[in-house]
DOLUM-290820 format. One record per residue (C-alpha): residue in three letters; x, y, z. Coordinates in pm, whole numbers, plus 32768, in hexadecimal, padded with zeros to 4 digits. Example, Ala and Ser with C-alpha at 12.3 -4.5 7.8 and 13.67 -1.06 7.14 Angstrom:
// residues 2
ALA84CE7E3E830C SER85577F9682CA 
***
This chain:
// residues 360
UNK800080008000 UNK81188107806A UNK81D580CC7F43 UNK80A280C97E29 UNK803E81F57EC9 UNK81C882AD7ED0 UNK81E682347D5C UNK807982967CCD UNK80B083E27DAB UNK81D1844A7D03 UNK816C83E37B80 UNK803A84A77BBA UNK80A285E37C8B UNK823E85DE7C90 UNK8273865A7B01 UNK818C879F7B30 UNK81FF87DF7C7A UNK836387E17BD7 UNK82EA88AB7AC7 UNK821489D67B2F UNK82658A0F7C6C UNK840E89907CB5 UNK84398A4B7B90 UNK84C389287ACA UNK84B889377948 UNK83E5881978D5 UNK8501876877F0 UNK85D3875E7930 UNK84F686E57A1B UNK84A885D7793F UNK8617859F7914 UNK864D85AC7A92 UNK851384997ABA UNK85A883B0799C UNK872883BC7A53 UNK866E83477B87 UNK85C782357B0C UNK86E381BD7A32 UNK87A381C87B95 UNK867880F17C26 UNK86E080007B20 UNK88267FC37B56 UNK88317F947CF1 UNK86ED7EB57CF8 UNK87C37D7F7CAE UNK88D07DF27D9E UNK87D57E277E9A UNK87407CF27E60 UNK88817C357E78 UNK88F87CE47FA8 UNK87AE7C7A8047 UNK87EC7AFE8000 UNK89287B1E80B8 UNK88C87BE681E7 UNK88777B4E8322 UNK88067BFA845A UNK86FB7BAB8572 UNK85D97C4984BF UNK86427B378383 UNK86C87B7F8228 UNK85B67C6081A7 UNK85007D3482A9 UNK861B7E268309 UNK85E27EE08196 UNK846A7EDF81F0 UNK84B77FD68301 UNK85C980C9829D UNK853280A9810F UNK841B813281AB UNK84818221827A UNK857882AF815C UNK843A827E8049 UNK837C8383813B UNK8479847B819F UNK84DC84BA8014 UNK837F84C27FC0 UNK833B86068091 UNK84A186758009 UNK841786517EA1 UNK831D873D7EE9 UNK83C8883C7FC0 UNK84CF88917E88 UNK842189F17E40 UNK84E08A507F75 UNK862689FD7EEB UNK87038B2A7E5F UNK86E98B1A7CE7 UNK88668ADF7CA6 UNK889789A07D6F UNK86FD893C7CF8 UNK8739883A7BEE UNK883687857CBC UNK8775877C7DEF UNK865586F67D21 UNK874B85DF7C7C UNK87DA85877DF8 UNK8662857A7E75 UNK85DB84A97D55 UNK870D83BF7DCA UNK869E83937EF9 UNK8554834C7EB6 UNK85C4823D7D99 UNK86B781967EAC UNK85A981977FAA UNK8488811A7ED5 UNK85AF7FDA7E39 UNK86027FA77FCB UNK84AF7F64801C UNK84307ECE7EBB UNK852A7DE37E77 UNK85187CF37F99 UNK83BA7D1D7FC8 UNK83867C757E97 UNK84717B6A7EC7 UNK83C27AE98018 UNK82697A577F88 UNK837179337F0D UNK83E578E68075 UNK828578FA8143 UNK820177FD804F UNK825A76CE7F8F UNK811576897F1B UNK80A376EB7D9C UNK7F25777E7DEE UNK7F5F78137F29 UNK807078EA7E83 UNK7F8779687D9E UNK7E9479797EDA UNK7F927A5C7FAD UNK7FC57B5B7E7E UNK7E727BBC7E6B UNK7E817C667F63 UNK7FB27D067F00 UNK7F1A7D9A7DAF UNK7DCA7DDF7E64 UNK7EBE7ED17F4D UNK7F5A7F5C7E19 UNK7E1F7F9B7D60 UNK7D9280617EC3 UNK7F0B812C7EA0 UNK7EBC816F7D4B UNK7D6781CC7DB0 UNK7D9F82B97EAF UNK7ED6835D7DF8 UNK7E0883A17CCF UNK7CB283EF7D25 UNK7CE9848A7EA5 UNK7E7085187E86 UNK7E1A86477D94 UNK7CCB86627E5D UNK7DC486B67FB1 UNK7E7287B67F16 UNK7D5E886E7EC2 UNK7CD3884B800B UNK7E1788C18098 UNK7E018A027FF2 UNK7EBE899C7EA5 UNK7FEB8A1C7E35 UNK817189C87E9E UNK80CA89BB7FF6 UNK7FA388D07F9C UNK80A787D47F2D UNK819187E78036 UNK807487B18130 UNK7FDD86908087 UNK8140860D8062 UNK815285FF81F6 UNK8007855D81E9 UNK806A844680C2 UNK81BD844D8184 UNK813883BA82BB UNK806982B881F7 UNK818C82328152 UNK8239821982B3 UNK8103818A8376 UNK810980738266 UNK82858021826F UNK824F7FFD83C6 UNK814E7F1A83AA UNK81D27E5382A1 UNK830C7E39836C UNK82617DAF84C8 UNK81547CF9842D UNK824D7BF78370 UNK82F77BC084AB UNK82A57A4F84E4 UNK82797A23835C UNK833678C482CF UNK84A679408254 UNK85CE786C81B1 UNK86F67856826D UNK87F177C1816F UNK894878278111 UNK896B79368012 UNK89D678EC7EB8 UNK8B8D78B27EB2 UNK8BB279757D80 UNK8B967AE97D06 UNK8A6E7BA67CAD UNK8A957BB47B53 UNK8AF77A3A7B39 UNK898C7A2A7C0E UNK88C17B167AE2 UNK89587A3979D6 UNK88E379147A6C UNK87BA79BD7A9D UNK87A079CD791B UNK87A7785978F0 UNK868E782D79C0 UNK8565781C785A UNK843878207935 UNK849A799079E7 UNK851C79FE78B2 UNK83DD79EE77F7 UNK832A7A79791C UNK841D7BA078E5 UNK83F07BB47791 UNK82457BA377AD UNK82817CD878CA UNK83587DB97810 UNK82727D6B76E8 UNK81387DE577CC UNK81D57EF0786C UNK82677F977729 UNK810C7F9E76A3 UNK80477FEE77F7 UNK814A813777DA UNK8111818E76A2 UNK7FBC818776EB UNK7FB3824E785E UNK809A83617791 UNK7F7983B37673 UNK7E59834C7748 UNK7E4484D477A3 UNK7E718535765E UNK7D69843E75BD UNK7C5585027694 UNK7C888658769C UNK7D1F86807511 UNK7C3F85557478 UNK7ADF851B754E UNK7ADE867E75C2 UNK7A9E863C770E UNK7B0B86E17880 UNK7C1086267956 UNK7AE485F67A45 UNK7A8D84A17963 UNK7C0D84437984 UNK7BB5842B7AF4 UNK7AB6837A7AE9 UNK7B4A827F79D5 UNK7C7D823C7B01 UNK7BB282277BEF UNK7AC181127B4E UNK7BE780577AD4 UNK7C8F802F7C55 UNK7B2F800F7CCF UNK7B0B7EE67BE2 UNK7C927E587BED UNK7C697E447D8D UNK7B257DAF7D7A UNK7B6F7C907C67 UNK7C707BF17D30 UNK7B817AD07DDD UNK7B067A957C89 UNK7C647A727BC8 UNK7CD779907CF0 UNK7BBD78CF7CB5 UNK7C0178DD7B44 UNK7D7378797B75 UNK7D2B774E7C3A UNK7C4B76D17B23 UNK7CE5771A79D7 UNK7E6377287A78 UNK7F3C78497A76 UNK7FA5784C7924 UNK7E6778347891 UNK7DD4793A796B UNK7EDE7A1978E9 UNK7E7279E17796 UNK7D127A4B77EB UNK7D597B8178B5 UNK7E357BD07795 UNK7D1C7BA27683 UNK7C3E7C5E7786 UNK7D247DA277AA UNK7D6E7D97762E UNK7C187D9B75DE UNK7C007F0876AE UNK7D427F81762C UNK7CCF7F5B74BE UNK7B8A7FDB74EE UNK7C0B813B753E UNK7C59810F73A0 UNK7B0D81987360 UNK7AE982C4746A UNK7A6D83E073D3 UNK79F685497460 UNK787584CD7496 UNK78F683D6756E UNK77C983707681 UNK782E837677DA UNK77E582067837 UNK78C5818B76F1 UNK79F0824377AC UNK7972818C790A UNK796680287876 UNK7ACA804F77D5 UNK7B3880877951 UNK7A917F7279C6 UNK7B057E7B78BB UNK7C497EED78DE UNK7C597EE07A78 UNK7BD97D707A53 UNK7CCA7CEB7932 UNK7DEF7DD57A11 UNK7D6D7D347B1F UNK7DF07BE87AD0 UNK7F0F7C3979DA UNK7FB17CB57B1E UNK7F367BAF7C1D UNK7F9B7A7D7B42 UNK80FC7B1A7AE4 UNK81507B777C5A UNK80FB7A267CC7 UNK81D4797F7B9D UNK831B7A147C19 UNK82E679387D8C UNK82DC78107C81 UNK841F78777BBE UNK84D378C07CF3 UNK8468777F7D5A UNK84C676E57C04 UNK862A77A07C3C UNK863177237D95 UNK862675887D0C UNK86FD75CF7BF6 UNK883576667C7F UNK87FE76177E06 UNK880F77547E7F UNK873E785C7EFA UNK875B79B17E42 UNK85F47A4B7E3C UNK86657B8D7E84 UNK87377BA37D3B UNK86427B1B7C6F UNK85887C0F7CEC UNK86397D1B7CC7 UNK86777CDA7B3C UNK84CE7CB87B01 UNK84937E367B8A UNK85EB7E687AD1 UNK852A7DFE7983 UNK84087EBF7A3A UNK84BE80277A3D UNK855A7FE478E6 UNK83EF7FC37862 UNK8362810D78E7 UNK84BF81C478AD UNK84A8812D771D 
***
């Protein structure tokens, strides 16, 4: 939940902040935003490495809950405090904060998502136990979208509307960490020895492992076109079908709506038709939405707009349920193969090929 909402907050809110009231020329924020998450890129594997190797009482993973937390919330009221910043040293405080909250959001990311392969070892509970992971991401998204630009404007708008809203999201993010961080205290963990050789020995191997690099290749596939598509979306409704970013609202907000509520039924689904076959259908599902948009026009009824949402959250729904419980399996998979346990860089290379999608 912390994270969703910390990365939905800051595609929605963070660019225009930058732009019209830090004083940052457009071109160079977005330069500033790309450098960040091609940075993201490159440490998720380390981080994910150096998690398989730590050990400590609180167990390989749940240190970077806490202080990737804490450091995701303190940068994200430093991203929106930059107006303050005198205008020669601007641009690089922006780059150092954007850092920050790249390193903090990795920390925390990274091992999280290598953990649903050690509290489980069966194949439909994993899929089970990330449900509730993408419901909490679709009620981040949610809230980011529809309430964030809401708080600003009830905190008076302006620099000062975001910075107070930032406190507000701030202390969310936090609160969740937290959380996160105490409530997997008693959680099943691996205690194994860490891989003997070097990290990038550990990524090529990696490589060899077919079933996780096809799930790579069927996410950066997705994600290069969900980008593409979040990028015009804006566009397509205010240039082409005419119409107030009020109905972008309410498209978001039926398409979370529908993506948290679908995830009984697509664990359901799962179960029956498998997991690869239940990709295949939420794919067909949010394909079907995505090419509809092909005949928008500027008389374009209200409820057309609201059932592209809807399709979309369901099909989205599952695309991302089904391929967050597959990487368990290929860890798994990895795990038989090679006889040792190195979630966290497997991890760290799928939000690697993650990043690369959005920055591409």
């Amino acid at each position: 939940l912390g994270m969703s909402l910390m990365f939905s907050a800051t595609g929605v809110l963070m660019l225009r902040y930058l732009v019209d009231y830090a004083g940052i020329a457009a071109a160079l924020a977005g330069l500033l935003i790309g450098l960040a998450k091609f940075y993201d890129a490159l440490v998720d594997p380390l981080i994910g490495a150096a998690s398989d190797r730590t050990q400590s009482r609180w167990g390989r993973r749940r240190p970077y809950l806490l202080w990737g937390g804490l450091l995701s919330a303190v940068s994200f009221v430093m991203i929106f405090h930059l107006d303050g910043v005198s205008p020669s040293m601007k641009v690089a405080a922006a780059l150092v904060v954007l850092l920050l909250n790249a390193s903090g959001y990795a920390l925390f990311n990274v091992p999280y998502l290598a953990m649903p392969g050690e509290m489980t070892d069966d194949y439909h509970e994993r899929t089970r136990l990330m449900s509730f992971r993408v419901a909490a991401v679709a009620a981040g998204q949610l809230f980011a979208s529809s309430v964030g630009p809401l708080l600003i404007i009830w905190f008076g708008g302006g620099a000062g509307g975001h910075q107070r809203a930032a406190w507000l999201l701030a202390a969310i993010i936090l609160a969740a960490s937290v959380a996160c961080f105490f409530g997997t205290r008693d959680a099943p963990a691996k205690r194994v020895p860490h891989a003997a050789f070097g990290l990038r020995a550990q990524v090529r191997a990696a490589f060899s492992n077919q079933p996780f690099m096809l799930l790579l290749g069927v996410k950066l596939t997705y994600l290069l076109g969900l980008s593409i598509f979040m990028a015009v979306l804006p566009f397509l409704f205010t240039w082409v079908m005419k119409v107030s970013y009020q109905y972008l609202s309410l498209y978001f907000l039926l398409q979370a709506s529908v993506m948290l509520l679908s995830q009984p039924a697509w664990v359901a689904i799962t179960r029956r038709l498998g997991k690869k076959r239940a990709y295949i259908l939420g794919s067909l599902v949010t394909s079907l939405s995505l090419c509809s948009w092909l005949l928008a026009g500027a008389a374009e009824p209200a409820w057309a707009i609201m059932l592209r949402g809807a399709i979309y959250g369901f099909g989205g729904g599952g695309l991302m349920l089904i391929g967050q419980s597959m990487l368990p399996d290929v860890m798994e998979h990895d795990a038989r193969l090679t006889g040792t346990r190195r979630e966290g860089v497997l991890a760290g290379v799928y939000t690697t090929v993650e990043k690369l999608s959005f920055s591409i």
